[in-house]
N, C-alpha and C positions, 0 to 999 in steps of 0.2 A: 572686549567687544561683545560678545556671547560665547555660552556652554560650547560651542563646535568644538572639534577636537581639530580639524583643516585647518593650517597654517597657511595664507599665499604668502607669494613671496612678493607682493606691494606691500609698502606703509598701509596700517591699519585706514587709512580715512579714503583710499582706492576701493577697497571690495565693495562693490555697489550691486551684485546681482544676487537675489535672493535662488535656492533651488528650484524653486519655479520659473525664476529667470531664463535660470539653464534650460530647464523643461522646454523653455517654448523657443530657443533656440538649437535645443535640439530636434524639434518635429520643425519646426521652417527649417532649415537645412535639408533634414531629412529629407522634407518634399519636394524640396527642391532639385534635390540627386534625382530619384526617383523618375520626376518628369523628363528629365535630361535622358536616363538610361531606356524609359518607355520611348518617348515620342523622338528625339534627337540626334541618335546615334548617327545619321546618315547629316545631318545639319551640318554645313560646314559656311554658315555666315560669319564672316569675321567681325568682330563688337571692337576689338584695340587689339596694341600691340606693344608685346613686351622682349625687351632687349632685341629687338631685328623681329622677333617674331610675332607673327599673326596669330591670335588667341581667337577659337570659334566661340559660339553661345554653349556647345556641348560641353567644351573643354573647362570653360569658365562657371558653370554649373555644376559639374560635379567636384571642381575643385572645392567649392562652395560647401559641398554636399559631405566633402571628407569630414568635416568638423563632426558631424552628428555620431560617428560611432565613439570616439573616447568622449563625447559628454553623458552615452546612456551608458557608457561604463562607470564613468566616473561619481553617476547618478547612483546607478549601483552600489557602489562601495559606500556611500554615506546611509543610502537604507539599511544595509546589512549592516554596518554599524549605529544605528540607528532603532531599527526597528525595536517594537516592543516582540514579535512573535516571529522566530527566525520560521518556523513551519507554515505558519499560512504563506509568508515573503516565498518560498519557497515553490509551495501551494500556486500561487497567483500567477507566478513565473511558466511553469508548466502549465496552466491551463492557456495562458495567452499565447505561448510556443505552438500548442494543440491547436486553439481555434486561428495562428495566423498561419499554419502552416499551407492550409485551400487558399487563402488570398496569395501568397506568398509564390505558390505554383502557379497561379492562375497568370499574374503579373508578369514571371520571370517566362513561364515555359507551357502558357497556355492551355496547360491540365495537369493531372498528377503526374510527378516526378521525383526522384531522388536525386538527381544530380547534386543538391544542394538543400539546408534545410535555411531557415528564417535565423535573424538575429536572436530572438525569445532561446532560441536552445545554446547558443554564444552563451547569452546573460547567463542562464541556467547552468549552465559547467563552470561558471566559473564564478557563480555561486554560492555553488557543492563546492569546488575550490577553498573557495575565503573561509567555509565551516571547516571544513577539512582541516587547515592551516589552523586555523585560532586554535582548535586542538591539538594539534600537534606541539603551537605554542606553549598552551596551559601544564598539557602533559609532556610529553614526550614524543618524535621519533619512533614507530615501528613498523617491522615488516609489512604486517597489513597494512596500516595507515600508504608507507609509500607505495604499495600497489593498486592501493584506492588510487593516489593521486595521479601515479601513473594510468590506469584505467579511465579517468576525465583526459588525460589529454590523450588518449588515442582516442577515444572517443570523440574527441574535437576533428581528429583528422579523419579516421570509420565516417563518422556521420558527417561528414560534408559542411560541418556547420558553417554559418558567416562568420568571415575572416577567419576562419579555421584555430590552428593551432596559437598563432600571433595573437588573435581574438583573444583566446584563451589565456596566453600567457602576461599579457595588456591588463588586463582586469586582475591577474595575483600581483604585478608590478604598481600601480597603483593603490593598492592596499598595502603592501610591505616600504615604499617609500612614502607614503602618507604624509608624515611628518618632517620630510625635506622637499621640501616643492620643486626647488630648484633643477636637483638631481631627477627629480620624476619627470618634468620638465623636460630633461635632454634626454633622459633613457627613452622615455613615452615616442618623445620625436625620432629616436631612430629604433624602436621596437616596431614600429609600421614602414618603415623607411622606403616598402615598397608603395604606399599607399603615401607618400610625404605629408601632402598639404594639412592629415591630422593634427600633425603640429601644432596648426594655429588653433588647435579648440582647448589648446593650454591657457589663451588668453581671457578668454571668457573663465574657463576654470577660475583662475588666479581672479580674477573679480569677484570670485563668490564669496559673500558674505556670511556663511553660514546658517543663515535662517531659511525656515522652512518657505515661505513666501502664501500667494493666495493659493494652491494647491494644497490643502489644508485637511480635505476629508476622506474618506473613503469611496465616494461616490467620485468625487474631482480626480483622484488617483485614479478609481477605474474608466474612467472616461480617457483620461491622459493614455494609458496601456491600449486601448481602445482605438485610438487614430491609428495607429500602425497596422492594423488589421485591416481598417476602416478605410483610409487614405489606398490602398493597395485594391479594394476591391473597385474602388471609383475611379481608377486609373484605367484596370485593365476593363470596366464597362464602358470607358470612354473611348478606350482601344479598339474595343469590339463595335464599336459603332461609325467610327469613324475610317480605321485603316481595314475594319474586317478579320481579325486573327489576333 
């Protein structure tokens, strides 16, 4: 069907979403959590009901909203196998981490804070993870290597990152079951088990077709990196205008 190395687990003539596809279902979702967690919290409109229960508009947006983190992982793990330049990849990561992390405060905790840092520093460990790993592959096992690896996921947990440690160890489990979907599939769904409804961003996955899609350049990439920053600062000025704080 094409070069990809991604196996889904449908018949070849199902993958019908290109990586771009993913792309753009993962920032809709995304925004759509986001607005739920800004403006909703307190919303308790009920929209339907499911088994006896009453499902609000908050509840049923961020469920919505879970898909978007295992699709930027799983976005992840096809660049870093992918890419021509693991260091710029690398490079790009860290700077988007840096410039989201003002919006990222701004949004969550309305000035600077540590509490928590932005998804960008997630990606980024476990980035430095997947290099880590391929080498360990290549070569060998040793002391230092596993106290580097050791070193990212405290660091997952030190630095307060999104999804924290789970985050972290989500993005090495999709890279090491790669090539069994099925199995990734059900680990993927209960590696977040606290977070369920990611689940379902297995199905979109398994729709992908392996091609790159209309996100094709380097400009279209940084724009794509770019909403998440961007989306985050337009919320909370919408915040500030509206609720005042």
């Amino acid at each position: 069907m094409n070069n990809r190395k991604y196996i889904p687990i449908l018949p070849e003539n199902y993958p019908i979403l290109s990586g771009s596809g993913l792309k753009m279902i993962a920032v809709i979702t995304m925004i759509i959590d986001h607005i739920a967690s800004v403006f909703l919290r307190s919303n308790q409109t009920m929209i339907f009901t499911f088994i006896g229960n009453g499902v609000n508009l908050y509840t049923a947006m961020r469920f919505i909203g879970r898909i978007s983190f295992p699709l930027y992982c799983f976005l992840l793990v096809e660049g870093f196998i992918f890419t021509s330049d693991r260091k710029k990849y690398g490079l790009r990561l860290l700077v988007f981490a840096l410039i989201s992390e003002v919006a990222w405060d701004l949004e969550h905790f309305n000035g600077f804070s540590l509490s928590s840092q932005n998804v960008y520093f997630t990606l980024l460990l476990g980035y430095l993870g997947l290099n880590l790993l391929e080498n360990i592959n290549k070569t060998s096992l040793t002391l230092t290597k596993g106290l580097m690896m050791l070193a990212l996921i405290a660091l997952s947990v030190i630095g307060k990152s999104d999804y924290g440690i789970s985050g972290f160890g989500f993005i090495i489990m999709l890279y090491v079951l790669r090539t069994q979907p099925l199995f990734q599939a059900i680990v993927g769904s209960c590696f977040l088990s606290s977070r369920w409804q990611a689940g379902f961003a297995f199905i979109p996955i398994n729709l992908y077709n392996g091609e790159r899609g209309f996100i094709n350049t380097r400009l279209k990439s940084i724009i794509f990196y770019l909403i998440y920053p961007v989306h985050m600062l337009i919320l909370y000025y919408i915040k500030l205008k509206t609720i005042g704080y």
